[in-house]
C-alpha positions as CSV (number, residue, x, y, z in Angstrom):
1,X,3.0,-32.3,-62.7
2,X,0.9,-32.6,-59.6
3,X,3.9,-31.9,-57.3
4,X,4.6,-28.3,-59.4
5,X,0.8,-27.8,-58.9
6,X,1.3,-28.1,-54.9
7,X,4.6,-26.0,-54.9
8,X,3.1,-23.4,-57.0
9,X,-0.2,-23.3,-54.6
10,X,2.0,-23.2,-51.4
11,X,4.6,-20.5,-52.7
12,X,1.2,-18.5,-53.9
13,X,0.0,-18.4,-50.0
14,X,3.8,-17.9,-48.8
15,X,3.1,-14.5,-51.5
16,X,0.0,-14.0,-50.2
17,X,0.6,-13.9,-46.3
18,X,3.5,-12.1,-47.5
19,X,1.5,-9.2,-49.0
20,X,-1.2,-8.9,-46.1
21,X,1.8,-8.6,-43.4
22,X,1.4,-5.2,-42.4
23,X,3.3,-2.8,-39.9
24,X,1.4,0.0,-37.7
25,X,3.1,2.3,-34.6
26,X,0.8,4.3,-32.9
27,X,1.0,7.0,-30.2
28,X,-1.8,8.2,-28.0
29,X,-2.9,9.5,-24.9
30,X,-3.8,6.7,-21.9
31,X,-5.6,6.6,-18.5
32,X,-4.0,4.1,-15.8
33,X,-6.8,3.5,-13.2
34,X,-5.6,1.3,-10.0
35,X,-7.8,-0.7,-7.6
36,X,-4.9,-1.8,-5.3
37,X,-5.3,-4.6,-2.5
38,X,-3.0,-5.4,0.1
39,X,-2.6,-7.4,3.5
40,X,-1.3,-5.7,6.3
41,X,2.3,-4.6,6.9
42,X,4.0,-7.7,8.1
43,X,7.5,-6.9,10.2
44,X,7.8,-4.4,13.0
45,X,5.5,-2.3,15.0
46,X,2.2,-1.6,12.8
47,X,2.0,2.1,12.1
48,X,0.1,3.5,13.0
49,X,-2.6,0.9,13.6
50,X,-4.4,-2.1,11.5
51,X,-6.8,1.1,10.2
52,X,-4.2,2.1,8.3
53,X,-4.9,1.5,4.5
54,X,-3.3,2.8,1.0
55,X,-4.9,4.4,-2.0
56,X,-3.0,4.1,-5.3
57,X,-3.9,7.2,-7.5
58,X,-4.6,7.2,-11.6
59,X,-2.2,8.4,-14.1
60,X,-1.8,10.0,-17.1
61,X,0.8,9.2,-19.8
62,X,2.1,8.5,-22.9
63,X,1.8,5.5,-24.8
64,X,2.7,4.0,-28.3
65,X,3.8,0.6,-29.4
66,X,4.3,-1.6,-32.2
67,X,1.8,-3.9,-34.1
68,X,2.5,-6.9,-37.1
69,X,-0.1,-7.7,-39.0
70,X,1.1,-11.4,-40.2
71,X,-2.9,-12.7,-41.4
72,X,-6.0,-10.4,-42.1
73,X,-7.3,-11.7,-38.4
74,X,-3.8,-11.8,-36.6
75,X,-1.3,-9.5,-35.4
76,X,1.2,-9.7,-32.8
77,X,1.7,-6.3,-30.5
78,X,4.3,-5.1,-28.6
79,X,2.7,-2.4,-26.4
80,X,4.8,0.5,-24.4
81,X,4.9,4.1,-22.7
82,X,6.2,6.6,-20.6
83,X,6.9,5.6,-17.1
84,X,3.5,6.8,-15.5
85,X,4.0,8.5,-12.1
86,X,1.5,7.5,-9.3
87,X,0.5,9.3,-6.3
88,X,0.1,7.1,-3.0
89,X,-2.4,8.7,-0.3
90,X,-3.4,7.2,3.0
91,X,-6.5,6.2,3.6
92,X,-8.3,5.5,7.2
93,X,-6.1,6.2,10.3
94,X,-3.6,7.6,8.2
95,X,-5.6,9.7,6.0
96,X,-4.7,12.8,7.7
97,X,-1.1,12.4,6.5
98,X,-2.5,13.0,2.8
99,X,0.2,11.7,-0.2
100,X,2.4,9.6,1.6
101,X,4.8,8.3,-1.6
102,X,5.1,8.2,-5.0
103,X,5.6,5.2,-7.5
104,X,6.3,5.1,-11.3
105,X,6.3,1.9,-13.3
106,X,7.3,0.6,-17.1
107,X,5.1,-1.7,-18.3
108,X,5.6,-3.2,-21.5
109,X,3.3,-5.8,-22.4
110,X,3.2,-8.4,-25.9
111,X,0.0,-9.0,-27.1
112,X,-1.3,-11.7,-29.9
113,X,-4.5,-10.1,-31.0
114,X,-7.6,-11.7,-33.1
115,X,-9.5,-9.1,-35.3
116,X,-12.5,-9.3,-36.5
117,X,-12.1,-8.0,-40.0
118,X,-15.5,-9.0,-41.7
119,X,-17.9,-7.4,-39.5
120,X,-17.5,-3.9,-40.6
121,X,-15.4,-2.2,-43.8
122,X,-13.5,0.2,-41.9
123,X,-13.8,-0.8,-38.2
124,X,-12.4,-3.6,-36.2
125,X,-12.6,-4.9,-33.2
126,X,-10.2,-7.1,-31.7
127,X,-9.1,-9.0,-28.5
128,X,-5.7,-10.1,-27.2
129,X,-4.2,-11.9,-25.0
130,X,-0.3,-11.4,-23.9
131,X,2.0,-11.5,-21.4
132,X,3.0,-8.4,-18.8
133,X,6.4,-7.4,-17.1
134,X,5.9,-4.3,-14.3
135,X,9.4,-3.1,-13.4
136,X,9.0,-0.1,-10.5
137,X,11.5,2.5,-11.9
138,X,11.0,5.1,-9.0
139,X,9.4,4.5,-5.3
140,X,10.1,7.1,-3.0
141,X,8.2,8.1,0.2
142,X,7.3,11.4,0.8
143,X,7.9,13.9,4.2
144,X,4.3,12.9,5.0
145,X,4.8,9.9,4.2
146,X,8.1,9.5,6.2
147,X,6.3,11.4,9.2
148,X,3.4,8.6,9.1
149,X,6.3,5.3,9.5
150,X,8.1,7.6,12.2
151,X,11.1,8.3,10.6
152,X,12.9,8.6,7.2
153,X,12.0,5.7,4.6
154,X,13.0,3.7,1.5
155,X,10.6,1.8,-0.4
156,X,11.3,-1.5,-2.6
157,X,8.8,-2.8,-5.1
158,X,9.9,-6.5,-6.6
159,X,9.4,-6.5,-10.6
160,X,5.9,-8.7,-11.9
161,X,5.5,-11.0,-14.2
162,X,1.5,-11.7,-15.3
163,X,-1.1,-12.0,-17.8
164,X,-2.8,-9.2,-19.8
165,X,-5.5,-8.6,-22.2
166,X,-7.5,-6.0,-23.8
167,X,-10.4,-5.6,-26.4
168,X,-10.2,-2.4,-28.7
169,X,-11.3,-0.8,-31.5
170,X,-9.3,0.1,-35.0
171,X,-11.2,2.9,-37.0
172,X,-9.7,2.7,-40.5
173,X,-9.2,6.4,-42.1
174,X,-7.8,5.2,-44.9
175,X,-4.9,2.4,-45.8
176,X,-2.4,4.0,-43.7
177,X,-4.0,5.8,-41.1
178,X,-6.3,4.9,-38.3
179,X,-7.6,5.6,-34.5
180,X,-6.7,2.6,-31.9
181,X,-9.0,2.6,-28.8
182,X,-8.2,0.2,-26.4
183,X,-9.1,-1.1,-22.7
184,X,-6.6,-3.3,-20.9
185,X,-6.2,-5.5,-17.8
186,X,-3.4,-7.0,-16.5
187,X,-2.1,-9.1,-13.6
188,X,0.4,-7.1,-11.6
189,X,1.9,-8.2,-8.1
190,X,4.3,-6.8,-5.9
191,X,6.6,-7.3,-2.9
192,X,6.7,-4.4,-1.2
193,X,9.4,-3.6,1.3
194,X,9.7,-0.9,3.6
195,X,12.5,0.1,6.1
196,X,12.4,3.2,8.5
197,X,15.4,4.6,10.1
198,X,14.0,5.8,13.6
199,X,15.9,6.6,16.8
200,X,15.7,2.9,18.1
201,X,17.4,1.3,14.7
202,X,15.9,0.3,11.8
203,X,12.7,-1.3,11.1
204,X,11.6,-3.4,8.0
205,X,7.8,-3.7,7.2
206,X,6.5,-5.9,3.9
207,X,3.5,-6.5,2.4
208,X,2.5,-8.0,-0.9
209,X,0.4,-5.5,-3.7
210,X,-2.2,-6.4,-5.9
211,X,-2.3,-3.2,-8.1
212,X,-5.0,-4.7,-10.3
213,X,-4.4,-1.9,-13.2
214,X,-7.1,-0.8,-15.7
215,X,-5.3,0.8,-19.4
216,X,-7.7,3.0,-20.7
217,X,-5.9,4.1,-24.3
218,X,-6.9,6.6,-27.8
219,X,-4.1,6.5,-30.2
220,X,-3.2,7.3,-33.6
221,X,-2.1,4.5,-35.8
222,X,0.4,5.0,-39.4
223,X,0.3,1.5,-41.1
224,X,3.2,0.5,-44.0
């Protein structure tokens, strides 16, 4: 009798974390802010002198994901977007050279979240904690860009592998629909490799990036 009592309790909470598991996709706009840092170009002649620094521009694009809700406080979240398309400027003795290349990156990024459900009725706040991969879809360099390294270039970025986390916001509407405000970090490294085809041959230059990205995202969630 005591052994039915157990099995009925534990197929009860099987029911029960059955019925709070809930699905949510959400699309929105988002904000990719950069605060690059890199060594100097290692590998050839340095052009056009050690002054010569890089400035990683913000971007604008699409994002939307997927989120389980398997306990009233956890959820698991599989976050993605449109390849955002970066301007690259030169900064210091190159500045004059303006844009210099261009880079776009897909980062999709899991997430296990904690949310604090009891503090409010219909808002939440949460924090997670996940795992990032940075594939470089599209490096190019530009005529400015190509003019600044003294001859045509092709630019290499390695993929990343690193840790991310965020803290957001879930505004309940009602049971389905909601507003997702989020702010993200994530650890994002690159080898960078860049070979110019000049009149003497050509020459390979390589540094290592640390894009250090800031998510800023406002989505709208459906939950079923």
């Amino acid at each position: 009798m005591k052994a039915n009592h157990i099995l009925c309790a534990g197929l009860l909470a099987f029911a029960t974390a059955g019925a709070q598991a809930q699905h949510t996709v959400y699309l929105g706009g988002a904000h990719v802010d950069v605060d690059a840092t890199m060594p100097p170009l290692s590998g050839g002649p340095v052009i056009p002198s050690p002054g010569a620094l890089l400035r990683i521009g913000s971007a604008e694009t699409l994002g939307f994901g997927y989120t389980y809700r398997y306990s009233p406080e956890w959820s698991a979240e599989l976050a993605l977007g449109l390849p955002p398309s970066h301007k690259v400027y030169g900064v210091g003795f190159i500045q004059a050279f303006g844009q210099i290349s261009v880079v776009e990156q897909m980062p999709p990024t899991v997430f296990a979240n904690y949310h604090f459900v009891n503090l409010w009725q219909r808002v939440q706040p949460f924090v997670g904690l996940g795992i990032n991969y940075t594939r470089f879809t599209r490096t190019r360099s530009t005529p400015s860009g190509d003019a600044a390294s003294g001859g045509p270039t092709r630019i290499k970025l390695s993929d990343s592998w690193g840790l991310a986390g965020h803290v957001g916001l879930t505004v309940l509407y009602d049971k389905h629909w909601s507003l997702v405000a989020t702010v993200a970090r994530a650890d994002v490294k690159s080898d960078m490799t860049a070979v110019t085809q000049t009149r003497e041959g050509e020459i390979t230059r390589s540094t290592r990036i640390n894009f250090r990205p800031t998510v800023y995202c406002l989505s709208l969630g459906y939950s079923f």
